[in-house]
C-alpha positions as CSV (number, residue, x, y, z in Angstrom):
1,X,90.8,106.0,92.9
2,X,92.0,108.9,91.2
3,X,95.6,109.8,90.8
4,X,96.6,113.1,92.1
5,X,98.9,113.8,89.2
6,X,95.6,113.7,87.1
7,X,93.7,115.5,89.0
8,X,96.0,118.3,89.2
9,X,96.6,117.9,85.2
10,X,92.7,118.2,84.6
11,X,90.3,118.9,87.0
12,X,88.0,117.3,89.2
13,X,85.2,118.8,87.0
14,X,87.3,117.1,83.7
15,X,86.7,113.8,85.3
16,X,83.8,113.7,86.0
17,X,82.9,114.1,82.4
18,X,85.5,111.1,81.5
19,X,83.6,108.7,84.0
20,X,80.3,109.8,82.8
21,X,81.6,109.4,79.2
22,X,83.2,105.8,80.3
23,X,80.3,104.5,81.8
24,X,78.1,105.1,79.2
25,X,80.8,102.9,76.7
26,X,81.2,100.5,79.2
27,X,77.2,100.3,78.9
28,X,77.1,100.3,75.1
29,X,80.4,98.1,74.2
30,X,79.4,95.1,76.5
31,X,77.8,92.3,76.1
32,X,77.0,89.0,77.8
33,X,80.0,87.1,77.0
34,X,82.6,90.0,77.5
35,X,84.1,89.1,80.5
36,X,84.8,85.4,78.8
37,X,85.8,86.3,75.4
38,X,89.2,88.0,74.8
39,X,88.6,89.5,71.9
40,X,85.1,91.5,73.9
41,X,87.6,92.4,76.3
42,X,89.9,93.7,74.1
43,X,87.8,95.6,72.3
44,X,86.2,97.5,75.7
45,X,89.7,97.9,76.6
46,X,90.3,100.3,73.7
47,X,87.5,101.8,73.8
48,X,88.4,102.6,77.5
49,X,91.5,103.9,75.9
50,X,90.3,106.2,73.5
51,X,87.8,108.0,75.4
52,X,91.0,108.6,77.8
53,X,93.0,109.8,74.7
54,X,90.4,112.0,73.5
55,X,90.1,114.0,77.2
56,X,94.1,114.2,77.3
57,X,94.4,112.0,80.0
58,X,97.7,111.6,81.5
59,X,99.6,109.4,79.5
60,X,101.4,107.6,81.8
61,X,98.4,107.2,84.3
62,X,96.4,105.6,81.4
63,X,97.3,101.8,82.0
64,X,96.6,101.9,85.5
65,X,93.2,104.0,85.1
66,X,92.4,101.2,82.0
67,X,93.1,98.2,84.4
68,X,90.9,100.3,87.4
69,X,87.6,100.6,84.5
70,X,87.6,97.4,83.7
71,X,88.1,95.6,86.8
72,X,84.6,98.1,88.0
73,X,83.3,97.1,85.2
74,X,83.7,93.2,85.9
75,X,82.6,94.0,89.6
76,X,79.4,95.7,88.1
77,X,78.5,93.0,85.7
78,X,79.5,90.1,88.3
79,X,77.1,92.3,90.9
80,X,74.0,92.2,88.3
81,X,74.3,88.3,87.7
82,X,73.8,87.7,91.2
């Protein structure tokens, strides 16, 4: 879900290039064990963090839009282990 404040802040056509960007370094940062290894997680997390950082995201949207990535990103890799 998208926050309005970001949305008004960037543009709808802004975002869709950070969730394209984001999904393909969810893809390439993950591996098997992420999920289970804090240290995998971590290092997804800031990765989730810069490419936010480098769009200009809203600051003090980022923790929640962080937290909403990677728990989609759990979903997804919990759905392909089915």
């Amino acid at each position: 879900m998208v926050n309005k404040s970001a949305r008004e802040l960037i543009g709808n056509e802004k975002l869709m290039i950070i969730a394209k960007e984001l999904v393909e370094m969810v893809k390439k940062s993950t591996t098997i064990d992420w999920m289970i290894r804090q240290s995998a997680k971590d290092k997804v997390k800031l990765a989730v963090k810069r490419v936010l950082r480098i769009h200009k995201y809203p600051p003090d949207d980022e923790p929640r839009a962080t937290e909403t990535v990677l728990e989609q990103a759990e979903l997804h890799a919990a759905e392909l282990n089915l």
